[in-house]
C-alpha positions in Angstrom: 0.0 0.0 0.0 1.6 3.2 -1.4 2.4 6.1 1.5 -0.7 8.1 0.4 -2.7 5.5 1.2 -1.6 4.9 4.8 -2.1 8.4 5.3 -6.0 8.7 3.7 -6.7 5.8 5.5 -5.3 7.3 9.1 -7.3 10.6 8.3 -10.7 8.7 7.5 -10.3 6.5 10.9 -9.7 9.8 12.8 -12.6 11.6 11.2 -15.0 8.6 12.1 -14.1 8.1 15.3 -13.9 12.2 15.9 -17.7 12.7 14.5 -19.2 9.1 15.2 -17.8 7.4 18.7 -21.1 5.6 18.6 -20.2 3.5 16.0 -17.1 2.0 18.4 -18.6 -1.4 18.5 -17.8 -2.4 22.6 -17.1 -5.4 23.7 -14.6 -7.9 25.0 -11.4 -7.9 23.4 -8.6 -10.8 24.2 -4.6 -10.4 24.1 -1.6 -12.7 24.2 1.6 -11.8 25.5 4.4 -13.9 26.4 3.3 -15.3 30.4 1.0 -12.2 30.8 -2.4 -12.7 31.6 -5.9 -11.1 31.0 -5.8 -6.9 30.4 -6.9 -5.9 33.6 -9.6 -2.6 33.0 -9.0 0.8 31.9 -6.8 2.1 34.1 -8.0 5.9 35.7 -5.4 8.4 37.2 -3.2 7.3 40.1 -2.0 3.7 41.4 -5.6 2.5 41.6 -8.8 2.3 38.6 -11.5 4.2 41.2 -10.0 7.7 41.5 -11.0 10.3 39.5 -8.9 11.3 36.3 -5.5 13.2 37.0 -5.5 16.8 36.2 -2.8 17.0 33.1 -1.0 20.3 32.6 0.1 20.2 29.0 2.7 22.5 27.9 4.1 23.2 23.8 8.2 23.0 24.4 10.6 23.7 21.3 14.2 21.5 21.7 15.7 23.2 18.7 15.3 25.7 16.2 13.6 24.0 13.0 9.6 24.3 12.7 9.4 21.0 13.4 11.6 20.8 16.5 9.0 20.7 19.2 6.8 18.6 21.5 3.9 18.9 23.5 4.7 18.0 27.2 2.1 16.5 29.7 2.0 16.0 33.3 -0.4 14.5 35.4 -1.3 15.9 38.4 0.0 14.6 42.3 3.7 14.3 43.3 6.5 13.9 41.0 8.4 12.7 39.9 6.8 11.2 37.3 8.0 8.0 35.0 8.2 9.6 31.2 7.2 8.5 28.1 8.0 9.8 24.9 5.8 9.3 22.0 6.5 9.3 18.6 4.5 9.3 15.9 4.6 7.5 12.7 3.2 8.6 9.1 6.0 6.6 7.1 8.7 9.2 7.5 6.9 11.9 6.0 5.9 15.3 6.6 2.2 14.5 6.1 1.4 12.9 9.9 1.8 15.5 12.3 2.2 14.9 16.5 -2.0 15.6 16.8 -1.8 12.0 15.6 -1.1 10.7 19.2 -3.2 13.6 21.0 -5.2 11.3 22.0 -2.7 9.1 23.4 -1.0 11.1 25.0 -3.4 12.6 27.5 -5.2 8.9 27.8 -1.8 8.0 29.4 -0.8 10.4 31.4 -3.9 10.3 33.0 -3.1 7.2 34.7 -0.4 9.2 36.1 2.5 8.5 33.3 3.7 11.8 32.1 4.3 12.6 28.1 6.1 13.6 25.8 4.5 13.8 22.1 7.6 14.8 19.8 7.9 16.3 16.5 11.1 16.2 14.6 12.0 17.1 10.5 10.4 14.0 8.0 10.8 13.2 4.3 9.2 16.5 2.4 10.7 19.1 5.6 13.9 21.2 4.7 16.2 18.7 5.7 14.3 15.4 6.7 15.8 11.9 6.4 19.1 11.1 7.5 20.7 12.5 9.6 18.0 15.1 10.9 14.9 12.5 11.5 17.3 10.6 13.9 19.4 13.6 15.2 16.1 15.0 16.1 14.5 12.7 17.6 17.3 12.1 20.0 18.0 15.8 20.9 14.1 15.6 21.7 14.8 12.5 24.5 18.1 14.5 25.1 15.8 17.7 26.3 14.3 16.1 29.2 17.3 16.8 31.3 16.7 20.5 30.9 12.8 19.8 31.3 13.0 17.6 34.2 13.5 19.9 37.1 11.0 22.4 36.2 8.2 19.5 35.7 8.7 16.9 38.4 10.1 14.3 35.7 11.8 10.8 36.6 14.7 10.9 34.4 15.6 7.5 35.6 12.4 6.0 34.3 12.4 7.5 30.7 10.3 4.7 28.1 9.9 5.5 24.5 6.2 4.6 22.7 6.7 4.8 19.1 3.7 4.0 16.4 4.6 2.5 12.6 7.1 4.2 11.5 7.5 6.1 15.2 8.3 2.3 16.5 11.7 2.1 14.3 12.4 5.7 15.6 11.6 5.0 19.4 13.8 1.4 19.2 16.2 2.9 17.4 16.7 5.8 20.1 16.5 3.3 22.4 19.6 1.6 20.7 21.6 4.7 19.9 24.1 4.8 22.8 25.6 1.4 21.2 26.8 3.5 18.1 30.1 4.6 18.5 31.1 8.3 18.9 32.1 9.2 15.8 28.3 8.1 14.6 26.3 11.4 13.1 23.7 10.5 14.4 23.9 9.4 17.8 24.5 12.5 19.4 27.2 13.0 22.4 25.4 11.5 25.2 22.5 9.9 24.5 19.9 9.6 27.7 19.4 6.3 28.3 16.1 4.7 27.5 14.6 2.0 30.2 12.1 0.6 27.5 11.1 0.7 24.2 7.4 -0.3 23.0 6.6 -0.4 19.7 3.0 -0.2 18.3 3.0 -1.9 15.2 6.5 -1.0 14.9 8.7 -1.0 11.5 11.6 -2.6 13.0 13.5 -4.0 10.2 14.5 -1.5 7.5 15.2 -3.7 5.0 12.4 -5.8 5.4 10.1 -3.3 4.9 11.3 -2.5 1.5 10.9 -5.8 0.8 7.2 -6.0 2.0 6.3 -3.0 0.4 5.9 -1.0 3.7 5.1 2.6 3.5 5.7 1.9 -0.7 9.8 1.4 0.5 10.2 5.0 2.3 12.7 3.6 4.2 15.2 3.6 1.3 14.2 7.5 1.0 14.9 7.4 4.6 18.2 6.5 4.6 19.6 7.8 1.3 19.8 4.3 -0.8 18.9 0.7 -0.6 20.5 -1.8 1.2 22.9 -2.5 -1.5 23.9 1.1 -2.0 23.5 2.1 1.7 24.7 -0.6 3.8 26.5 0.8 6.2 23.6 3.3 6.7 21.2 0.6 7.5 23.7 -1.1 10.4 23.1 1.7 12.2 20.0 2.9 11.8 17.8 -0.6 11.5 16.6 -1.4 15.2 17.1 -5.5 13.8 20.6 -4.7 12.6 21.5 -3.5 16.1 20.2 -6.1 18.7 21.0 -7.1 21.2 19.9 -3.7 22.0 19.9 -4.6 26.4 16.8 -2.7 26.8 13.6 -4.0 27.9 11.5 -4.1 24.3 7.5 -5.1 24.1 6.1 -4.9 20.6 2.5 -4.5 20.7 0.7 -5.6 17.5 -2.7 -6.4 15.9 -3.1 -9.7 13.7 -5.3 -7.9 11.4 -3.1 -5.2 10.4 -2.9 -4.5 6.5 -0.4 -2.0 6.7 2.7 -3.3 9.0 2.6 -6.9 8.9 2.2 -9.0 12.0 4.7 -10.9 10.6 7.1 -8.1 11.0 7.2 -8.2 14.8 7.5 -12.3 14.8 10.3 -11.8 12.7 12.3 -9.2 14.7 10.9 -11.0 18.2 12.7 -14.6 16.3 15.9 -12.4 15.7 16.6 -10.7 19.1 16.1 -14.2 20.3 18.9 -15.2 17.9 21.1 -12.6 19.6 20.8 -13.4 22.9 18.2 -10.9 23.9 14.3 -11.5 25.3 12.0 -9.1 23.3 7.8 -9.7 24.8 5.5 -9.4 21.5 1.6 -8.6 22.8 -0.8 -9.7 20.0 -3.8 -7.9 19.7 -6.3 -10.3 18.2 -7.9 -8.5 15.1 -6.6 -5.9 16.1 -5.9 -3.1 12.8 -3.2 -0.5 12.4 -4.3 2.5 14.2 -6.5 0.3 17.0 -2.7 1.0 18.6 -3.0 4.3 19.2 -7.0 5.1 19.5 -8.6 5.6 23.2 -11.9 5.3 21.7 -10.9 1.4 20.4 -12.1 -1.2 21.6 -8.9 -2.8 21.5 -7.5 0.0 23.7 -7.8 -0.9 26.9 -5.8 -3.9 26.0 -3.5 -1.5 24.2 -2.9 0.3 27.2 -2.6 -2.1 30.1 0.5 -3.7 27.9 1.9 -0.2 27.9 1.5 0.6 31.6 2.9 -3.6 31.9 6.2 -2.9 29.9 7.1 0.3 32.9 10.1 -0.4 35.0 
């Protein structure tokens, strides 16, 4: 399915579920993960599912100078500090998803008392997207939370990264980037260091997803060249082509999705086992592509509880 696609298709699910939540079928909704059992419910503000929603105190943050070098930062209420994730949207690389993709998300979360951070950062179509800038950004983003942290009560020791699609190979790839060796461009002068990476629906192999036709091969547009002209590229910008990363990864996925394959998450679960390294895959039975990211799913609340289950 060609880039365009994935993108009309995200903007007509967003538009139905905006103008028609009463068509959200309810109703019970299974997962499999690796010795986890049933979702437990939608989990409300705080340590326990009775009290009432956490105030959130969101807060537009630039890290850079670029347009696109910005995030919207939200903390819940109650005392700090709070465990952080930081949420990356997908959009296959390009400069037609925005952030407001994972809105939604975003506040959902940190109302159970997790706080936020929803990052943009330069795509394919931007004055300077691709490599290096869409990495480089997206680490100086994780890289601002030292100078955020005191000012908003943040745990800097309990930093996670949630990445969507094409946001998944960013957020395991940031996850990753203190491996690369100093000289890297891209993986900045001292990287802060992830906990856990979760990828929804996550493009983990590069490669492979030009040769599944994911996001119509935007990955070689990503990185400058195919695999055969851009090797070297790939080794270290490819979560697969990095494990063992040694941080805690859960891919989260749903069987029916036409976009990312399930298949793609098997595959890069089967090769961090290979390497030496435990990676938890959470299944989301018929679940589709942007069930992932979507409060008002029906898949969601299993969505979430394998979130909030992949914290430190």
């Amino acid at each position: 399915m060609s880039a365009d696609l994935v993108i009309a298709a995200a903007r007509l699910w967003r538009s139905l579920v905006r103008i028609a939540p009463a068509l959200t079928i309810a109703g019970a909704c299974g997962c499999a993960c690796d010795g986890n059992g049933a979702a437990p419910p939608m989990p409300s503000a705080g340590a326990t599912g009775d009290a009432a929603p956490a105030a959130v105190v969101k807060t537009r943050v630039t890290y850079g100078e670029a347009p696109q070098q910005f995030g919207d930062l939200r903390v819940p209420g109650g005392k700090g500090p709070h465990a952080v994730a930081v949420v990356i949207h997908g959009g296959c690389w390009t400069s037609q998803y925005g952030l407001d993709l994972m809105d939604e998300m975003s506040e959902s979360l940190a109302r159970t008392g997790l706080a936020t951070w929803n990052i943009e950062y330069r795509r394919l179509g931007d004055p300077g997207g691709g490599y290096p800038n869409t990495l480089t950004d997206v680490g100086a983003a994780i890289d601002a939370l030292r100078t955020l942290a005191p000012d908003h009560g943040l745990d800097l020791a309990n930093v996670i990264t949630i990445g969507h699609s094409a946001g998944g190979h960013l957020g395991v790839w940031a996850a990753a980037r203190p491996k690369l060796p100093a000289t890297s461009a891209i993986r900045g002068a001292n990287p802060l260091p992830i906990r856990a990476a979760i990828a929804l629906a996550g493009v983990l192999d590069l490669s492979e997803s030009i040769d599944l036709g994911v996001c119509s091969g935007l990955a070689a547009k990503l990185v400058g060249g195919t695999p055969a002209e851009a090797g070297a590229l790939y080794a270290e910008t490819s979560p697969r082509a990095l494990l063992p990363i040694g941080v805690r990864q859960r891919l989260i996925h749903g069987t029916a999705d036409p976009l990312v394959p399930f298949i793609m998450s098997e595959h890069y679960q089967s090769a961090a086992k290979a390497a030496g390294e435990t990676v938890e895959l959470l299944q989301i039975p018929g679940g589709d592509h942007f069930d992932l990211i979507e409060p008002s799913s029906p898949k969601w609340k299993d969505v979430e509880a394998g979130i909030l289950g992949a914290l430190p």
